[in-house]
C-alpha positions, 0 to 999 in steps of 0.5 A: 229230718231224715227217718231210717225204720228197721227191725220188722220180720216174720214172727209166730204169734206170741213172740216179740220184734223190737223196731228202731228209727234212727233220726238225723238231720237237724230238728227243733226240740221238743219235737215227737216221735211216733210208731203207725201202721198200715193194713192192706186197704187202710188208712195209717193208724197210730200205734203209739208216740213219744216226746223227745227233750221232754215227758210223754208217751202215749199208746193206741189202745189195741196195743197198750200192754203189749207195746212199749215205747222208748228212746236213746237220745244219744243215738238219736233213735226210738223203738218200740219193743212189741211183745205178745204179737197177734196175728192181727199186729201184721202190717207196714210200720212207719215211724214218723216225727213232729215238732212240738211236744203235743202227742198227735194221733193224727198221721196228718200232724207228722211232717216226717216219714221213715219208709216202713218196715214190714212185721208178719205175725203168723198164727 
């Protein structure tokens, strides 16, 4: 499995950026895909996921009602559409994908990783 993130950039706090991950390669369904960050110093931290072939989706509660999560199965590719940005949004988003229908928070549980794409959010 190969993970391809694109999308970030620099935007004023308030606006919107819509990230892609594209996926190829083979995988097993029902498999997950999901969207964590990383601030300077920290350790990755779930932002939200969702099950691909099946029902789900789940959010970190620091970006519920702003985030949305979604995906186009034809293309093989998931986004988050992330509205209402905050300075505090600034990070490296990496997408990432399990097998399995269980939602993991867990940056542990993933076996795949995307190489980050930058989001600025500037007040």
């Amino acid at each position: 499995v190969q993970l391809q993130a694109s999308g970030g950039g620099l935007v004023q706090a308030g606006g919107s950026l819509r990230l892609s991950c594209a996926r190829s390669g083979r995988t097993f369904s029902p498999y997950v895909m999901g969207w964590f960050r990383r601030f300077p110093g920290k350790e990755r931290e779930f932002v939200a996921a969702i099950v691909l072939n099946g029902v789900g989706t789940r959010y970190a509660d620091s970006v519920l009602g702003r985030f949305t999560i979604s995906r186009d199965n034809a293309k093989n590719t998931m986004y988050l559409q992330m509205d209402s940005l905050k300075p505090e949004d600034t990070a490296i988003y990496y997408c990432a994908h399990r097998v399995g229908s269980n939602i993991n928070i867990d940056s542990n549980a993933y076996a795949y990783w995307g190489q980050g794409t930058q989001v600025t959010v500037s007040s």
